[in-house]
C-alpha positions in Angstrom: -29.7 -22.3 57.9 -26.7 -23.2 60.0 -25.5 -26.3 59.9 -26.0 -27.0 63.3 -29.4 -25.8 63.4 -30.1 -27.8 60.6 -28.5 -30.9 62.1 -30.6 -30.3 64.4 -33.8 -30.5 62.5 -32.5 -34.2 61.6 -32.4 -35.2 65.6 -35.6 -37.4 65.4 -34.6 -39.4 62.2 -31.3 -40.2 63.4 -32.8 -41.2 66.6 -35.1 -43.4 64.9 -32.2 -44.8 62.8 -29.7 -45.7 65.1 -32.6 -47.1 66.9 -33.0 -49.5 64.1 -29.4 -50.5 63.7 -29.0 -51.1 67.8 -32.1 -54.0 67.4 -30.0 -55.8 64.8 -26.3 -55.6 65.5 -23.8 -57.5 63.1 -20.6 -59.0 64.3 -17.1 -59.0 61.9 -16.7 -58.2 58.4 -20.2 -59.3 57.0 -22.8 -56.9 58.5 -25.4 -57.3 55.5 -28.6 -55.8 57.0 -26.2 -52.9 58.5 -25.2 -52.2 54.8 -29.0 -52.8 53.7 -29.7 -49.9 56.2 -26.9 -47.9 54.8 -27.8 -47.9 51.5 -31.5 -47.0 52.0 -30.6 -43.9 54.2 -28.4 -42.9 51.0 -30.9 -43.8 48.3 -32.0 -40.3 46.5 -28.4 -38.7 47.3 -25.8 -38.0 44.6 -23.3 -40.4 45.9 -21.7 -42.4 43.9 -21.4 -46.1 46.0 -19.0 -48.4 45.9 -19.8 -51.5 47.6 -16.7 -53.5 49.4 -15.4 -57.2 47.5 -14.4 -58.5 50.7 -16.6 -57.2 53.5 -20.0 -55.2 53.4 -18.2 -52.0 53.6 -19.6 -48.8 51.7 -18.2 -46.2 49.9 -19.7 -43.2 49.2 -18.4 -40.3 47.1 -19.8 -36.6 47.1 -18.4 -34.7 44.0 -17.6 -31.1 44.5 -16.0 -28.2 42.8 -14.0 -28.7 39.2 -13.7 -32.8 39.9 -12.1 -33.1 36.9 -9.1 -31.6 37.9 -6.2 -33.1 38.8 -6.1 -30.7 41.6 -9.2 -30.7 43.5 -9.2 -31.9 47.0 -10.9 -34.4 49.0 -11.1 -35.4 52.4 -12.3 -38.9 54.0 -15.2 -38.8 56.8 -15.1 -42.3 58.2 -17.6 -44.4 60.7 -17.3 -47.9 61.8 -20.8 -50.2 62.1 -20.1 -53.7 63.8 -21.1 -54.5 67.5 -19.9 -56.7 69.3 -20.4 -60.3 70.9 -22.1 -59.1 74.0 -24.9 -60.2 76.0 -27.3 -56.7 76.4 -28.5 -55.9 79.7 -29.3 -51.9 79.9 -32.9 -52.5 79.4 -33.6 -49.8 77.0 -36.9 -50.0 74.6 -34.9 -50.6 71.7 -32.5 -52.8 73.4 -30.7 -55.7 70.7 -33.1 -58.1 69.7 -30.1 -60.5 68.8 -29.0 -62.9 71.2 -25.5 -62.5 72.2 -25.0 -59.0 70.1 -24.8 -55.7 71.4 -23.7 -51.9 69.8 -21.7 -51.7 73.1 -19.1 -49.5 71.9 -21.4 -46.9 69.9 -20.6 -47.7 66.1 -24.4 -47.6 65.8 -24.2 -44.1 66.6 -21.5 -43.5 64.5 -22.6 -44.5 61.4 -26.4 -42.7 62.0 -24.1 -39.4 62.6 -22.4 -40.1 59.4 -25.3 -40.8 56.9 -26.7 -37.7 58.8 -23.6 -35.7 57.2 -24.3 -37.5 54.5 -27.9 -35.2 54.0 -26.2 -31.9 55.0 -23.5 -32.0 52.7 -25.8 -33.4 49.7 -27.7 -30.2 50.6 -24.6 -28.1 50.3 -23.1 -29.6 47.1 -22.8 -26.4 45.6 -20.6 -25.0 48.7 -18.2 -28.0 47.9 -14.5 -26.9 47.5 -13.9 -30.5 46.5 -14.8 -33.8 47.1 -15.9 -35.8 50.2 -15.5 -39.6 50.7 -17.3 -41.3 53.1 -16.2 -44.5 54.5 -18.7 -47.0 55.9 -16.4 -49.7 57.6 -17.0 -53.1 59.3 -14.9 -54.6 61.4 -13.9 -52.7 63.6 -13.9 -55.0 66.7 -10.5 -56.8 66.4 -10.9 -57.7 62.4 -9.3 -54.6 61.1 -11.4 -54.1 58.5 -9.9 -50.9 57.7 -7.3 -52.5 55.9 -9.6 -54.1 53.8 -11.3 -51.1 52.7 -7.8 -49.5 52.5 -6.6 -52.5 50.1 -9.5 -51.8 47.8 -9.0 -48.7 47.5 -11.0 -46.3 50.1 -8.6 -44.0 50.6 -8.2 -43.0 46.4 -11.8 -43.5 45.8 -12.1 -40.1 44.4 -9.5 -41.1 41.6 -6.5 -39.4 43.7 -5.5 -40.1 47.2 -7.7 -38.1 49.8 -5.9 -35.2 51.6 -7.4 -35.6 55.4 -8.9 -38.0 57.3 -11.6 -37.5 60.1 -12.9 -40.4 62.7 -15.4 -39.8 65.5 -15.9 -42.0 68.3 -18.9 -41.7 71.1 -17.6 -43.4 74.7 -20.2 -44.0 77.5 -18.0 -42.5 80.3 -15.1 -40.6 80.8 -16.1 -36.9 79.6 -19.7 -35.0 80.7 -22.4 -34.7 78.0 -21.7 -33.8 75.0 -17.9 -32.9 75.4 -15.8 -33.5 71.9 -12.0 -34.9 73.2 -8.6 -34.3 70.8 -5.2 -34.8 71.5 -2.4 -34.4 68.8 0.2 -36.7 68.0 -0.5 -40.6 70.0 -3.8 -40.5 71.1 -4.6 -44.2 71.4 -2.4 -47.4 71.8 -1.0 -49.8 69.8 -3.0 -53.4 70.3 -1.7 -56.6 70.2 -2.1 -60.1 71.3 -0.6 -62.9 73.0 -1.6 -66.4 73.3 0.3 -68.5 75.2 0.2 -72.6 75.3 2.2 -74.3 77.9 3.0 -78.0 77.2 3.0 -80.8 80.2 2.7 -84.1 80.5 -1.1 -85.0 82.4 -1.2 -87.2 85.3 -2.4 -87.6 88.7 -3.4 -85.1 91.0 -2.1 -87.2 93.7 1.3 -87.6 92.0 2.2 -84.4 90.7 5.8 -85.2 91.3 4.8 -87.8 87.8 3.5 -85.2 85.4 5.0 -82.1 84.3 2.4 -79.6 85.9 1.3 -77.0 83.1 -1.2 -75.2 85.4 1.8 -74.0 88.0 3.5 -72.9 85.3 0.9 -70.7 83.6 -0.1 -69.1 87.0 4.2 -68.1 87.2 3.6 -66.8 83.7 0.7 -64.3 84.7 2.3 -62.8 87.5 5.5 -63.3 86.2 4.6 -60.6 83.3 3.1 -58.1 85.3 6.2 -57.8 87.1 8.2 -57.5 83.9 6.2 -54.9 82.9 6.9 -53.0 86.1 10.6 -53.6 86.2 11.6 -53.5 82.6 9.4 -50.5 81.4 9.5 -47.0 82.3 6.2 -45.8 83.8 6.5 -42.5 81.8 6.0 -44.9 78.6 3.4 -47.4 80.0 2.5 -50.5 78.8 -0.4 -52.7 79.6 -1.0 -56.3 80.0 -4.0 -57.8 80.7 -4.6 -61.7 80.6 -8.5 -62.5 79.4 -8.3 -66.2 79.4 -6.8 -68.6 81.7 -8.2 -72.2 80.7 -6.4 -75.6 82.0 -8.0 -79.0 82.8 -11.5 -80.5 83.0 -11.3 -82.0 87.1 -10.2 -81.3 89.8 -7.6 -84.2 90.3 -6.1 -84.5 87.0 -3.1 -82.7 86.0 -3.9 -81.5 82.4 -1.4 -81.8 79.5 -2.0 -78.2 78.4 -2.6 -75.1 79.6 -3.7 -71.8 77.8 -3.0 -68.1 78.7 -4.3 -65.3 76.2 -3.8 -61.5 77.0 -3.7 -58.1 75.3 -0.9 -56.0 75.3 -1.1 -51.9 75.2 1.9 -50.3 74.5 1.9 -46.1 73.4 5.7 -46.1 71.8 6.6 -48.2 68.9 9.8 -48.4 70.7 8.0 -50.1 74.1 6.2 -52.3 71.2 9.1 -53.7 69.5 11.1 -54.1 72.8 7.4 -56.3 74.0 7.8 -58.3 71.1 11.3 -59.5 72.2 10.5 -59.5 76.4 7.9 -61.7 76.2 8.1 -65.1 74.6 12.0 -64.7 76.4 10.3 -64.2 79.8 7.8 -67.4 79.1 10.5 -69.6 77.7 12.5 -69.3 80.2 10.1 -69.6 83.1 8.8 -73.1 80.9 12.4 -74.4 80.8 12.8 -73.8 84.4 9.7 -76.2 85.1 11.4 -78.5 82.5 8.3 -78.1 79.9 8.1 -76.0 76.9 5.7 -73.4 75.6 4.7 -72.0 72.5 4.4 -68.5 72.1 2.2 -66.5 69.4 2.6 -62.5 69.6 -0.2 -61.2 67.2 0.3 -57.6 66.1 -2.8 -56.2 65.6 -3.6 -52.1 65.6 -0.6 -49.6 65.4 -0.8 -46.5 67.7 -3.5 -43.9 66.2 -1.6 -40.5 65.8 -3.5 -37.9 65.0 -2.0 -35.2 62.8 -1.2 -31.4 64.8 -2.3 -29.2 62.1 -5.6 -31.6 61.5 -6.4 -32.1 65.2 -5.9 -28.1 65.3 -8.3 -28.2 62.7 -11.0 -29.9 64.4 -10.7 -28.1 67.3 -11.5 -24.7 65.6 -14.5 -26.1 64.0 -15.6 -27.3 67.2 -15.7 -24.4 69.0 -16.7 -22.0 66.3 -20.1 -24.5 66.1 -20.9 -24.8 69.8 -18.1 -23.1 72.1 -15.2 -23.4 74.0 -17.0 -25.3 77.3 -17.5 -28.3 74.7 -14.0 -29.0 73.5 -11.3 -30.9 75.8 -8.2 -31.5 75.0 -6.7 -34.9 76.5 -3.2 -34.4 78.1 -2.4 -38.1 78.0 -3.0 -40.9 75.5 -6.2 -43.9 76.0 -5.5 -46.9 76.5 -8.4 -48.4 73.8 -6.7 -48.8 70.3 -8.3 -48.6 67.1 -8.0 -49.3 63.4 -8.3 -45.9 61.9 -4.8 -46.1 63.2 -4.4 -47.6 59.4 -5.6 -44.3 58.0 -4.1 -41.7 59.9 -0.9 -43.7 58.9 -1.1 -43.1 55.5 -3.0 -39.4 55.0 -3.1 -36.4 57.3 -6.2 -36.7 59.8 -7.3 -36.8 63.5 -9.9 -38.8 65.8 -12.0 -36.9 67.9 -13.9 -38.4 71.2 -17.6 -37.2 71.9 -19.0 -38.0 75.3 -22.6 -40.0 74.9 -22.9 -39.9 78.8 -26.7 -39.6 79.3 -27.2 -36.3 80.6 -28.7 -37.7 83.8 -25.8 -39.9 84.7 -22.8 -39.3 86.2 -19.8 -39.4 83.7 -17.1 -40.9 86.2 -19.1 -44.1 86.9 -20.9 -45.0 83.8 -20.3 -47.9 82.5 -17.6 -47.6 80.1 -17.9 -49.5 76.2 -17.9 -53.1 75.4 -19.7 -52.8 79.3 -23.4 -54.8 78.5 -24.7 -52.2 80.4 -23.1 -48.8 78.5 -25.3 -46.5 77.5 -25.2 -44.1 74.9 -27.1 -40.9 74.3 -29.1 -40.0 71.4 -28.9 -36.3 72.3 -25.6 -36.2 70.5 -26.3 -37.4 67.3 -27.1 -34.0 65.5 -24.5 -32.5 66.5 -22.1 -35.1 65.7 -23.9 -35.2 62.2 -22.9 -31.3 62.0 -19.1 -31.6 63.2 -18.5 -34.4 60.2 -19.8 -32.1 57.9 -18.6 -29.1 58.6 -15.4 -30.5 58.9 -15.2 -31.5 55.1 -16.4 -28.5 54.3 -14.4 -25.9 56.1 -11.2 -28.5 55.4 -11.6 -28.6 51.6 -12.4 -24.9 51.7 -8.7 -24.3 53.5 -7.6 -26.8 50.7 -9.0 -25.2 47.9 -7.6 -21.7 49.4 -4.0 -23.1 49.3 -4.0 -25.1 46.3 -1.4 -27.1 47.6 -2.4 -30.5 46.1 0.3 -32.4 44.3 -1.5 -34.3 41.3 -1.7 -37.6 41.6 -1.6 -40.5 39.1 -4.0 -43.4 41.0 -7.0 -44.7 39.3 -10.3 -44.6 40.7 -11.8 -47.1 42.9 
């Protein structure tokens, strides 16, 4: 049967599981009942499973082909599986049943597509030109826990370094039903963040003239970088700064002694990133020695830019529309502004990240709510065939592999 079809067959299961993991959604690095569920849907499969030291990842290895040979390929499939801390409200009948938790950004669809690979290409062992990892990764949400699974050893599992990488994400908006998005080379931004403490001296509302005012300050600081970031950047090579916390004072007529500013900062060149790095805590100094206070400035590099590899993202594309048409493939002519930690992977082995649109197929795609929204909603209807694109993208990429025998043997123990 094709693969698709057979996906297919699988709908009602996967439903039911990612059902299951959107009741009980686990925050960070420990996601213990996530793994639990994990670990059952593999139980009976000939993978062999690694479990991570430092989180609750999972690694799963399919053995294909001559293993034994220095020269046998691999190729990672990765899905992420923590939610974040958000508050539900879409009213669905398997809406979270933990307080203040919520699969807002689909990772509970990925990992249900990815253990649904995990049955079709158990079932097609014997077509294996190789080997296939699969890599079950917490943390997602602002803990990079891909470079935790990367530091024990994900991306050599098979006893050699992999040779391509594949990521999937689902988004709630942007795309119609069901479309699959690419774009080679930077497809998503770099991440980082800012927090910013601004040091006064607390007084009397009534004598501001007596303290050293932190709040005025702050507020010249907000604006103050947007208008940097207009002036100093070139809007061909954008960058993005948006402030999420603003916090001074506890009543209305006292002049606090601090005030706080954090922000995130999206930048799509590692040129625009570095130059950031250097623009900002020389903006804020200055504008805190010119209210005669000082500041403190912490700059947080978080995710690098996630660039996808041409020849991979070409890759992908193929095997898209050879299993369900050109209509479903789109092919982004500029970068998103979301960032992401399989950045981490597609910086060290060949890979791309593709985009599939969970849009329900009754909503319109331009005003959905988009992820991390407490009201996005995802579509089940694309779990099959998002189960069929991971797998048949190991399989045709380790077949092309296979063909070229153009692995160099490498010398790195198993994990």
């Amino acid at each position: 049967m094709p693969i698709a079809a057979d996906a297919r067959q699988m709908q009602e299961d996967l439903a039911r599981f990612r059902h299951d993991l959107h009741r009980e959604p686990e925050i960070g690095l420990q996601l213990p009942r996530t793994q639990e569920k994990v670990l059952k849907a593999l139980e009976g499969l000939p993978y062999e499973i690694t479990l991570g030291k430092e989180t609750t990842s999972v690694t799963a290895v399919l053995r294909g082909g001559d293993s034994t040979a220095a020269s046998t390929p691999a190729v990672l499939l990765r899905a992420d599986m923590d939610g974040l801390p958000v508050q539900e409200k879409t009213g669905v009948d398997y809406t979270s049943t933990i307080d203040g938790a919520m699969h807002a950004c689909g990772h509970d669809l990925h990992t249900s597509m990815l253990t649904g690979a995990a049955t079709l290409l158990a079932e097609r062992r014997h077509r294996l030109a190789g080997d296939v990892v699969l890599m079950f990764q917490p943390g997602e949400e602002g803990c990079d826990g891909a470079s935790y699974m990367i530091r024990e050893g994900v991306l050599d599992a098979p006893g050699r370094r992999v040779d391509a990488a594949y990521g999937m994400h689902v988004f709630s908006s942007l795309e119609p039903h069901g479309t699959f998005c690419t774009k080679p080379g930077v497809m998503l931004s770099a991440s980082d963040g800012l927090v910013v403490t601004v040091l006064g001296a607390g007084g009397h509302g009534s004598a501001p003239h007596s303290a050293k005012d932190p709040v005025t300050a702050a507020a010249e600081m907000v604006t103050a970088l947007q208008v940097m970031v207009t002036r100093q950047f070139n809007m061909f090579d954008p960058v993005v700064l948006s402030v999420g916390v603003l916090h001074a004072g506890t009543k209305r007529n006292v002049i606090p002694e601090t005030a706080r500013i954090e922000a995130t900062i999206r930048t799509f060149s590692e040129e625009n990133r570095q130059r950031m790095m250097d623009a900002v805590p020389r903006l804020l100094k200055g504008i805190a020695a010119a209210h005669g206070l000082d500041v403190d400035v912490d700059y947080q590099q978080e995710y690098p830019l996630t660039i996808t590899d041409q020849d991979e993202t070409h890759t992908a594309e193929k095997v898209i529309t050879e299993l369900f048409g050109d209509s479903r493939l789109s092919r982004w002519a500029t970068p998103l502004s979301g960032s992401e930690d399989f950045s981490r992977v597609l910086a060290e082995v060949p890979g791309t990240f593709v985009g599939l649109s969970a849009v329900p197929q009754d909503a319109d795609h331009a005003t959905s709510p988009f992820n991390h929204s407490p009201y996005a909603t995802f579509d089940d209807g694309v779990l099959a065939d998002g189960a069929a694109l991971y797998a048949e993208l190991a399989i045709s990429r380790l077949d092309a592999l296979s063909a070229a025998g153009a692995r160099v043997p490498a010398s790195v123990p198993a994990l």
